[in-house]
Structure formats: structure tokens, C-alpha cells
C-alpha positions as CSV (number, residue, x, y, z in Angstrom):
1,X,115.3,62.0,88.2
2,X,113.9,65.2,87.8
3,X,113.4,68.5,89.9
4,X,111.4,71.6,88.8
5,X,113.8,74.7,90.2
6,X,111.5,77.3,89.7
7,X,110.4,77.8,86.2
8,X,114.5,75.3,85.4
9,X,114.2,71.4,85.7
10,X,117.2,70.0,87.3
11,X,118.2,66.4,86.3
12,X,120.0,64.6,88.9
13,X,122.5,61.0,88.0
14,X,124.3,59.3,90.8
15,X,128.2,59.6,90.3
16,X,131.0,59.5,93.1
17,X,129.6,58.7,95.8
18,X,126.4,61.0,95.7
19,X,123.9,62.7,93.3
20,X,125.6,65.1,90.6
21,X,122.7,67.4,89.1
22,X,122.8,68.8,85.4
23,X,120.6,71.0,83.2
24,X,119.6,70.9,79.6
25,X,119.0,74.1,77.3
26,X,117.7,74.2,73.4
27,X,117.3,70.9,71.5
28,X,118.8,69.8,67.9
29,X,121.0,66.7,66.9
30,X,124.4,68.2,67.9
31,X,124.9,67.6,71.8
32,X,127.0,69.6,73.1
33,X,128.8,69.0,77.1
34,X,129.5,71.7,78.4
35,X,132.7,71.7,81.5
36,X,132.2,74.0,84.5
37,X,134.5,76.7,84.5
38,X,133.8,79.0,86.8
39,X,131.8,78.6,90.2
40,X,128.1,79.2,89.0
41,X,125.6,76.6,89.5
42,X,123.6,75.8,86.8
43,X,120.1,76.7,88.8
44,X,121.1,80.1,88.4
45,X,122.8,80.1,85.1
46,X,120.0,82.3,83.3
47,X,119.6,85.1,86.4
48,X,122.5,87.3,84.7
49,X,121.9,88.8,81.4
50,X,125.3,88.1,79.5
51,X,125.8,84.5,80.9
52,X,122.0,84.3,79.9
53,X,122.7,85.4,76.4
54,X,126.2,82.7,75.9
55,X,123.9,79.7,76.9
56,X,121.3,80.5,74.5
57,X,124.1,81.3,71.8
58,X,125.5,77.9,72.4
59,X,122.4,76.1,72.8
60,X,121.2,77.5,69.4
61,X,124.1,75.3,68.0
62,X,122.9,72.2,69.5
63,X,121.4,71.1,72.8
64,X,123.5,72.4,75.6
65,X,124.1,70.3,78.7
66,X,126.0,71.6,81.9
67,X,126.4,70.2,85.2
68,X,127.4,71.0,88.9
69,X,130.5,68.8,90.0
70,X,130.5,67.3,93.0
71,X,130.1,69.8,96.1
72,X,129.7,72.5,93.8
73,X,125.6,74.2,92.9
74,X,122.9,71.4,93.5
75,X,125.7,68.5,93.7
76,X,126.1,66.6,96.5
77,X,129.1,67.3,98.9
78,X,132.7,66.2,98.2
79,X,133.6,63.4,99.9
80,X,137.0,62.0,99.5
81,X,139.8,63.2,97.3
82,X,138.7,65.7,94.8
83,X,140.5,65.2,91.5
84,X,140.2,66.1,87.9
85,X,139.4,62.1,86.8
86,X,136.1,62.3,89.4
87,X,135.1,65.2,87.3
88,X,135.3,63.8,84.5
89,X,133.7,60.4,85.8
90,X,130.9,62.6,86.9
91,X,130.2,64.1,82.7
92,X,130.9,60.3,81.7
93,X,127.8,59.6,84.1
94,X,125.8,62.6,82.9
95,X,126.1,61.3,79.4
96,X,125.3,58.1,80.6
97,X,122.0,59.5,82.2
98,X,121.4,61.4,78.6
99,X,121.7,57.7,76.6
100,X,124.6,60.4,74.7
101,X,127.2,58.4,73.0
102,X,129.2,60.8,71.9
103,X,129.1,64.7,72.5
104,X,131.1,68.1,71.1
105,X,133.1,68.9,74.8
106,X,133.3,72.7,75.4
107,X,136.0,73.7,78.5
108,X,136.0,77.0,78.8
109,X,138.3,78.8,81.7
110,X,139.0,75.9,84.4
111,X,137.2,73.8,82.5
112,X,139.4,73.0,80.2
113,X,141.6,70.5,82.7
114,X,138.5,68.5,82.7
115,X,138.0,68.4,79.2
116,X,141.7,67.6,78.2
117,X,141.6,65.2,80.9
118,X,138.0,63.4,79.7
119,X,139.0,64.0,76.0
120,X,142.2,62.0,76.4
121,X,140.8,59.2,78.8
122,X,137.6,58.7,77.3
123,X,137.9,59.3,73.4
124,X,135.1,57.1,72.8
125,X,132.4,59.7,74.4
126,X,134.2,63.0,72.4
127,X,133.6,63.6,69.4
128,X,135.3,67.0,69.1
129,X,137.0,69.1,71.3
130,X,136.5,73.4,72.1
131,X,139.0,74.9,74.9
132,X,138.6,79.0,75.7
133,X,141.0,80.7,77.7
134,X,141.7,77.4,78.8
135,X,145.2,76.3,80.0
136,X,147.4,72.6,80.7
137,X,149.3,74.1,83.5
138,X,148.5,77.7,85.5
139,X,152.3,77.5,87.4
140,X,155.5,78.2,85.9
141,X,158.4,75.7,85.8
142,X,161.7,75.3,84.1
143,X,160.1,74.0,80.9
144,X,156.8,76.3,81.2
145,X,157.5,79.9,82.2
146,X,154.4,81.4,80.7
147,X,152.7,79.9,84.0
148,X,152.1,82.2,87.2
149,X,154.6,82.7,89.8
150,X,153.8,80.1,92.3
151,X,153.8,82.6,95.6
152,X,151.2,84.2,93.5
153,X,148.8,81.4,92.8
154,X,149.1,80.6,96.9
155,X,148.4,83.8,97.6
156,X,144.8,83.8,95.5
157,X,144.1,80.3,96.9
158,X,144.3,81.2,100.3
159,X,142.6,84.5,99.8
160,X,139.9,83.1,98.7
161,X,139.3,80.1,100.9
162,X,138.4,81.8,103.5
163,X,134.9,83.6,104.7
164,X,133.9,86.7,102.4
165,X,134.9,87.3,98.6
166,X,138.5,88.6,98.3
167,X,139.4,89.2,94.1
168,X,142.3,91.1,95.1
169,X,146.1,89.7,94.0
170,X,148.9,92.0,95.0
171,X,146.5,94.8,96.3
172,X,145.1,94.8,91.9
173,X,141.3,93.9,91.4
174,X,141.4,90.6,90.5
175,X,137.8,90.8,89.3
176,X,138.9,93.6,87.1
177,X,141.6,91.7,85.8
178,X,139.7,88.9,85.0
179,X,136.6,90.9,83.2
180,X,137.9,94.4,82.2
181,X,134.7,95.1,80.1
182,X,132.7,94.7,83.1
183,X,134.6,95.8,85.8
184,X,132.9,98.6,86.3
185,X,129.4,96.7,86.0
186,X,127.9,97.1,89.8
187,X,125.3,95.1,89.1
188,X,127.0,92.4,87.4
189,X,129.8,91.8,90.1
190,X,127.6,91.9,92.8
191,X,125.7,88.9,91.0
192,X,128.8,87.2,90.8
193,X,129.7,87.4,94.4
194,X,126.6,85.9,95.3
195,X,126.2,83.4,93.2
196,X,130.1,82.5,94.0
197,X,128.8,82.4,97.7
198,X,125.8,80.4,97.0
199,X,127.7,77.8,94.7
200,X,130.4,77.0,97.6
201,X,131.4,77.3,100.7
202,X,135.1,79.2,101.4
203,X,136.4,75.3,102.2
204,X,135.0,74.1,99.0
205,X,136.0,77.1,97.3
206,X,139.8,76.5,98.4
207,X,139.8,72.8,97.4
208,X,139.0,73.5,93.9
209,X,141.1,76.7,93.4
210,X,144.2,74.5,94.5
211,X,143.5,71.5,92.6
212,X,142.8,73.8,89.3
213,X,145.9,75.9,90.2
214,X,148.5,73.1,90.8
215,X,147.1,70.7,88.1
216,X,149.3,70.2,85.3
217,X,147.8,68.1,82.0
218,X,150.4,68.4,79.6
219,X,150.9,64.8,79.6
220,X,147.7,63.7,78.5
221,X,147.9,66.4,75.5
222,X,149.4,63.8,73.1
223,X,146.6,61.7,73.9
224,X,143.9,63.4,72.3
225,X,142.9,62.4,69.4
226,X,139.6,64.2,68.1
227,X,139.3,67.2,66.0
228,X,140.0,70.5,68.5
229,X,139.6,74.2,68.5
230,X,141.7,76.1,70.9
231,X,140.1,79.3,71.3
232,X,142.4,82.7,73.1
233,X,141.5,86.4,73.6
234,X,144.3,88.3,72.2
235,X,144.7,90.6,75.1
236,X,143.3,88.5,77.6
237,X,145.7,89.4,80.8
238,X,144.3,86.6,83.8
239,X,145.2,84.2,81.2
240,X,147.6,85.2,78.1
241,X,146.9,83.7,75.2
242,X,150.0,82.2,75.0
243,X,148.8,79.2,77.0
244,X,145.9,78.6,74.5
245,X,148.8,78.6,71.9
246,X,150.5,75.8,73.8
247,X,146.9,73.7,73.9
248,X,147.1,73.8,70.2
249,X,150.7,73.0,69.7
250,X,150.9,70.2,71.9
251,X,147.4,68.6,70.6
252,X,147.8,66.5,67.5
253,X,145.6,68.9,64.8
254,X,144.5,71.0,66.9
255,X,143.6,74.5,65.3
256,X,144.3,77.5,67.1
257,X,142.3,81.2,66.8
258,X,143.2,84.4,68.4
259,X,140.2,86.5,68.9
260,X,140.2,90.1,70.2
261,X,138.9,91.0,73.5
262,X,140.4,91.3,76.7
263,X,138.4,89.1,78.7
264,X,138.3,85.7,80.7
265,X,134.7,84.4,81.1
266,X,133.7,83.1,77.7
267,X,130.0,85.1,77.5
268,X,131.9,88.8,78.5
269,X,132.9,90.8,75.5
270,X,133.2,89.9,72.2
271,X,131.5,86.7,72.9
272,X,129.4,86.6,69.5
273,X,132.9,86.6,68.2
274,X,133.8,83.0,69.8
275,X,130.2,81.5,69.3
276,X,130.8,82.0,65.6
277,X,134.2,80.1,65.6
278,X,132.3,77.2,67.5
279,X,129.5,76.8,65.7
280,X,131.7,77.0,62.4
281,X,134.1,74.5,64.0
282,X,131.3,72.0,65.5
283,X,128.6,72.3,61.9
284,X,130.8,73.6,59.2
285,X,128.1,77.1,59.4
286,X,128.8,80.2,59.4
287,X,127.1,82.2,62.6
288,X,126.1,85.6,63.2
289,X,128.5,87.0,60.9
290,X,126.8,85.6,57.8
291,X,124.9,88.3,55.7
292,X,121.9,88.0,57.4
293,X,121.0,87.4,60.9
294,X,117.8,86.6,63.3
295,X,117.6,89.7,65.9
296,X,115.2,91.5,68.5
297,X,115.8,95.4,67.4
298,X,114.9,97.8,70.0
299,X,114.2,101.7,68.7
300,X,114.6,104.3,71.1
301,X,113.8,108.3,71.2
302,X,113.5,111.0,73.5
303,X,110.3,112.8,73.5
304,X,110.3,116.4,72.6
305,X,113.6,116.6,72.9
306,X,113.9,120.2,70.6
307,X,111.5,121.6,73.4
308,X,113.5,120.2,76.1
309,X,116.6,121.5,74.7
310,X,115.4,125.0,74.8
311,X,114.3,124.6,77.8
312,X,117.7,123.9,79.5
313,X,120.0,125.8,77.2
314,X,123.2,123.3,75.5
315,X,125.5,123.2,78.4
316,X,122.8,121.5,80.6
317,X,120.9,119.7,77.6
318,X,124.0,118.3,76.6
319,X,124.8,116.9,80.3
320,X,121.7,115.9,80.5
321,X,121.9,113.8,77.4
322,X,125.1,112.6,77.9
323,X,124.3,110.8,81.4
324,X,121.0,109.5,79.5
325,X,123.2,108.0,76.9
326,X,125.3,106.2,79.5
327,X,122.4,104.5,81.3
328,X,120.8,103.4,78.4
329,X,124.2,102.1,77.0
330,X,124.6,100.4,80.5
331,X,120.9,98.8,79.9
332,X,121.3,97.3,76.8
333,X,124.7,95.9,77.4
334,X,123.6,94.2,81.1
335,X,120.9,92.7,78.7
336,X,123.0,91.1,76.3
337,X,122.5,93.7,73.5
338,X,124.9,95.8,71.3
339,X,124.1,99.9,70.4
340,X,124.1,99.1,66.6
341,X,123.6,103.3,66.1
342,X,122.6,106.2,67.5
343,X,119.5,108.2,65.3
344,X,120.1,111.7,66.5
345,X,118.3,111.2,70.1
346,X,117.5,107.9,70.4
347,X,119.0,104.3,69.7
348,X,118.9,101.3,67.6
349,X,120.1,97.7,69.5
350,X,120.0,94.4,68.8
351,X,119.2,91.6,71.1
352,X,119.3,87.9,70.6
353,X,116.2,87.7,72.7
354,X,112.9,89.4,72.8
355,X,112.8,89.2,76.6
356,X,115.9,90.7,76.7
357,X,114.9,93.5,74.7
358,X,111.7,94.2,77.1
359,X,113.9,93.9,80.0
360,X,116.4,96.3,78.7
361,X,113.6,99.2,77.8
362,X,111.8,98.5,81.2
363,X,115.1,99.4,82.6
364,X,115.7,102.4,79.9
365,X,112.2,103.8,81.1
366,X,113.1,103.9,84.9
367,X,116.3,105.2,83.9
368,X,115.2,108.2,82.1
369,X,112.4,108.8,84.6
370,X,115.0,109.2,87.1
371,X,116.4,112.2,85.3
372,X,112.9,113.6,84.2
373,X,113.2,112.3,80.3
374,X,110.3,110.9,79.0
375,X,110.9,108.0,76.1
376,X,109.4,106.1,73.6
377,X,110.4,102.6,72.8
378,X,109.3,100.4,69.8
379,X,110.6,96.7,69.7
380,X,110.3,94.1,66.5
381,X,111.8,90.8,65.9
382,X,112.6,89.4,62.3
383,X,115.7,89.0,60.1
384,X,117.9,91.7,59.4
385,X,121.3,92.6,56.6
386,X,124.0,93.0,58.5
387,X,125.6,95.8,56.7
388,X,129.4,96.1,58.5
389,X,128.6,97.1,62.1
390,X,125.5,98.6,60.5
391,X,121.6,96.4,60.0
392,X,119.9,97.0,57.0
393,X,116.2,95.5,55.5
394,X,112.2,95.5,56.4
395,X,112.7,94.6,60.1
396,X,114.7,98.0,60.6
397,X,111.8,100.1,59.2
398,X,109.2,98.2,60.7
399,X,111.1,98.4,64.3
400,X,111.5,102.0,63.7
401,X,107.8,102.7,62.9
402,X,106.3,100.6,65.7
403,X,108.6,103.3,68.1
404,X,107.1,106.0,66.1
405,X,103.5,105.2,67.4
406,X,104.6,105.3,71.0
407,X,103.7,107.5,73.7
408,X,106.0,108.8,76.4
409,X,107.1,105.8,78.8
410,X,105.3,103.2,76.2
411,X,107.1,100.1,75.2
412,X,105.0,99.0,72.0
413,X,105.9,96.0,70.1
414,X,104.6,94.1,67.1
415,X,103.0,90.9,67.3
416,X,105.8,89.2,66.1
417,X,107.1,90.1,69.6
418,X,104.1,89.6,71.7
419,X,103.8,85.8,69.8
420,X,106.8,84.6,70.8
421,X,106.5,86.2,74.2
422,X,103.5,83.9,74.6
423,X,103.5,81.8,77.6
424,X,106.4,84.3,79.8
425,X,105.4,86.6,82.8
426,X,105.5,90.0,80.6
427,X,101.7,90.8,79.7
428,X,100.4,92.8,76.7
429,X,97.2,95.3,76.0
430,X,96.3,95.4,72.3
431,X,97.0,98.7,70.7
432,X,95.0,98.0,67.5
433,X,95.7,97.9,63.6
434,X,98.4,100.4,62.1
435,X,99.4,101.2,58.7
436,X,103.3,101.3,59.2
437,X,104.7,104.2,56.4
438,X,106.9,102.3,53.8
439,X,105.8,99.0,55.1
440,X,102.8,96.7,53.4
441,X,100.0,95.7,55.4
442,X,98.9,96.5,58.6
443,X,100.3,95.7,61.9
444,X,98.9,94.8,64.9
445,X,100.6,96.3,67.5
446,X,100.8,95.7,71.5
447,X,101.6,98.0,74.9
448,X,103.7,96.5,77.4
449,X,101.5,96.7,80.8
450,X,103.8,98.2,83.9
């Protein structure tokens, strides 16, 4: 069964008791199940940039397949005792639904109790195993003091089982703890406090923070018995790496990578980082750090910035382009991309997705309105040298000259850009024919319409 959620179809499969509903992204032989870790249902999945950006990643290893457990999103209400098997009963049923014999299981966070617990129960539907940050127990005991002080993990639970979103532990920002990268984000913690709200209610919410909190599977770990990654940020402090390290010892085979970052949710940070090991670990390829790599390259510059310059005198120029630099670093990172380099006053980024890239310069245009800048933005999609941190090759230049042709406030972009935008809500006005310097051919170029 079926549901059109917007421009998202939900699929829905009986399981427990009621109707559990799942989502699909990207195709491809490999199917990959991915375990809820965090309280985001997947109707909403896409509305936030970087957890936007880690579906597509993941799905662009195989087809991706996520689901609401029960009382959580889209899912109907828990009824009964809410335990870690009925989660696991509920992916069995999903990959039921999905005629999927067998499917690559990614836990990430929370997530990883159901996957240990489905991996080890049910080794006939795994065929391989990725855990992230995940953990067998959160509480300390005699033979696990890496775990949390149990006062503490009370004191979270009933914080946030009640009305209104409480992060704090001990008086600390708990949110901050969790994400440090984005802690200081507006826009992207005040998307996760609503779609925390809109996934459950504070009774909900309080059931499955204690049963996550107080679960222990370090019994089933022997169990397992398909190939596994365990996957740790190095500096990750809500969850120390040192549990990841206790996955892999305690799972027959299991390989264990450290990677750096500081973060808990899987799509914050150095996320490209951990993509990479899975698709490596799932297809035997290597990902985006191969030589070459597909990218949406967005080309920035200030417009008549020497007169502007002038105009205000250094101290004040320099303020001014400072606070300009911040905004439209804050842009391209809420939109999944990466500041490859800076070219004197503008920028180069990268972006996995060519919507992403529009979005981010729509948002760079209002942005440098709002401190009386004018900018000119060029945006090309193609296949790029990664040179260290650095790109290199034809799709550079020809992103660099498309900016060149733009006006104050335009977004142009090639037809490359506007082809595979076909079909999305952004429109297009053709800007004509150009002869690009350096680059054969000419090239049809488009203006974003406001």
C-alpha cells in the first residue's frame, strides 16, 4: 500500500499489531535497510539540507530503505510492550513487503540495538552489517565502565519525556554535545526540535529513550555472524568511541575504523568521510575520495568590489567582507556543500546536488542583499580531479566562466544544470549561446527566475 506524502510516496506493511510505514530512495542491486536512529520520520527526511545530502550519499550506493517504528513518524501507535525484537519484527516485515531476501543493515546512533539485535536473530535476511556511533550497552556496570553514569541517563529520560524539548544534561547543551559542528546552526536545531515534536509525543518520546538507554545487547554480539563494519568518530563526546571499539571486539570479524569528527548523527560533519568507508565496505569501491569525483560547483564574486572598497575605506570593507564571508559559508554548509577555495572575493563549492547548489546561492543572494553587496553566481555540474582539498579539470573553468557572464543578483547556470533540474519547481529563462574562454564549443546558458 501506497501513499503520495507530498511530492514522497510512503509505503505502508502491517507488522505488530498495526501499519508500520517505510520509504524508498535511489535504485541499484545493493539494498540497503536502513535502522532508525534518531526520532525523524521518514516523511520529512529530505526537509533539512545535511540529512538531505546523507540519504542521497547512501542511496547512491544502493537503494535505501528506512522506516518509522511503531508509534514513531507515520507508524501506527504502540500498543503493548515496546521492545527491541518488535523493531526488528517490524524491518523483517518491511523486507517482507520489498520481496528483499537479504539486505546490507546500516544502525547508525540508536539504531544500532536494532541491528545487532536483527543481525543476530535473523542472519538469514543480513547480508552485512554497518554500526555508527552505535553502542551494546549506554549504562555503566562492573564489567562495562565506559557506559554513562546511570543517575545521568535518568535524568535525560525524564527530561525529555515530558511537554517541550529539554537537551540539557547537568545544566550542558545536550544538543551541542551531541552535534558540535552544528551547534551553533539556528536553523538547523530549530528543524530538529520540530521534527522531534512532530515524530512523537513526550510519552512516546520517554518510552523509547528508556528502552534504548537501559538495553544491553552484549549477549547477542557472539551471535553475529556476517561481515561488519563498526564505524566511531574519534572525538565523538555523547558517545566515545570506545563503545564502537567494544562492537568490533566482541563481533566475530568485525573491522573497526576510527574516523575524525566530533559528532553523533551520522550526516553532521565529516560525513563524506563515513559514506566512503561504507560504500568501500558494502561494493569493494572506492567513494568520493577516488581521483575523480561527480560534483555541482558553485562560483561566487562580489560585484565591483575594488569600487566598493574605496568607497568604505579597509577597516569597514574588511568588516563588511568578513560578515559576507560568514553568511555565505553558513549557506553552503546548511546545503550540504564544502568551501573548496576562496578566489580573492568570491567562492568555489561543491555540492552533491544541483538543487542544493540553487538553494544555497538563492540564499547567498538574500544574504548579501541584506548588507547592500550585490553578487554574481555561476553554477555547472560535471566531473571534477580532486587535487588534495583542491578540484582541478574542464568543469572548474567552465563553472568559473558561466559566473563570469552574470549580472549582479543572477544565478546563471549551464544546461548541464538546467537538464537535470528538469521536472523540479526551480524555473529557468534562456540566456542564449556563449563562447566560454578556454573552453570548446559554445554553451547554452540559463537565468534562474526569482
Amino acid at each position: 500500500m501506497g501513499v503520495w506524502w507530498g511530492a514522497v510516496v510512503i509505503e505502508y506493511v502491517k507488522a505488530g499489531g498495526g501499519f508500520v510505514a517505510y520509504r524508498l530512495w535511489g535504485s541499484g542491486p545493493l539494498d540497503l535497510l536502513y535502522m532508525p536512529g534518531v526520532l525523524v520520520s521518514v516523511d520529512v527526511a529530505d526537509d533539512e539540507p545535511h540529512l538531505a545530502r546523507w540519504h542521497r550519499r547512501l542511496a547512491s550506493i544502493g537503494r535505501l530503505i528506512a522506516f518509522d517504528p511503531p508509534g514513531l513518524g507515520l507508524s501506527d501507535a504502540v500498543e503493548g510492550e515496546l521492545t527491541l525484537d518488535r523493531i526488528a519484527d517490524c524491518a523483517r516485515a518491511v523486507l517482507d513487503a520489498l520481496n528483499i531476501e537479504r539486505a546490507a543493515v546500516i544502525g547508525a546512533n540508536a539504531g544500532g540495538a536494532y541491528s545487532v539485535v536483527l543481525a543476530a536473530t535473523a542472519p538469514d535476511r543480513v547480508s552485512s552489517l554497518v554500526l555508527i556511533d552505535a553502542t551494546a550497552r549506554t549504562i555503566e556496570a562492573d564489567d562495562y565502565p565506559i557506559g554513562y553514569p546511570r543517575s545521568l541517563a535518568e535524568q535525560f529520560v525524564e527530561r525529555r519525556s515530558k511537554p517541550g524539548i529539554d537537551w540539557s544534561v547537568r545544566s550542558a547543551d545536550g544538543f551541542a554535545l551531541m552535534n558540535p559542528s552544528l551547534k551553533d546552526d539556528a536553523s538547523y536545531r530549530r528543524w530538529t526540535e520540530q521534527a522531534v515534536r512532530r515524530c512523537a509525543s513526550p510519552a512516546v518520546i520517554g518510552r523509547y529513550d528508556r528502552l534504548l538507554a537501559f538495553a544491553d545487547v552484549r549477549p547477542l554480539l557472539s551471535a553475529i555472524d556476517v561481515p561488519t563494519l563498526v564505524l566511531a568518530r574519534r572525538d565523538n563526546v555523547f558517545m566515545p568511541s570506545a563503545h564502537g571499539r567494544y562492537l568490533a571486539e566482541n563481533i566475530a570479524g568485525a573491522r573497526f575504523a576510527e574516523v575524525s569528527g566530533t559528532d553523533y548523527a551520522p550526516w553532521s560533519g565529516e560525513s563524506d568521510a563515513i559514506a566512503d568507508l561504507i560504500e568501500e565496505f558494502l561494493t569493494g569501491r572506492q567513494g568520493s575520495n577516488s581521483e575523480r569525483l561527480l560534483t555541482t560547483l558553485l562560483f561566487t564574486d562580489i560585484v565591483d568590489s575594488t569600487g566598493t572598497a574605496i568607497a568604505l575605506r579597509d577597516r569597514a570593507w574588511r568588516a563588511l567582507l568578513d560578515n559576507h564571508d560568514s553568511a555565505l559559508r553558513a549557506a553552503i554548509a546548511r546545503y550540504g556543500g564544502v568551501a573548496v577555495n576562496t578566489t580573492g572575493d568570491g567562492f568555489l563549492a561543491r555540492f552533491d546536488s544541483p538543487t542544493q547548489a540553487v538553494r544555497a546561492a538563492q540564499e547567498i543572494h538574500s544574504a548579501a542583499a541584506d548588507s547592500a553587496l550585490a553578487v554574481r553566481i555561476g553554477i555547472h555540474s560535471g566531473e571534477c580531479e580532486r587535487r588534495g582539498d583542491d578540484l582541478a579539470g574542464l568543469t572548474v573553468h567552465i563553472a568559473a566562466r558561466v559566473a563570469g557572464n552574470a549580472g549582479p543578483g543572477d544565478v546563471l547556470v549551464s544546461r548541464t544544470v538546467r537538464d537535470l533540474l528538469a521536472g523540479s519547481e526551480l524555473r529557468f529563462v534562456d540566456r542564449g549561446e556563449y563562447e566560454l574562454k578556454g573552453v570548446p564549443d559554445r554553451w547554452q546558458i540559463f537565468g534562474l527566475q526569482p
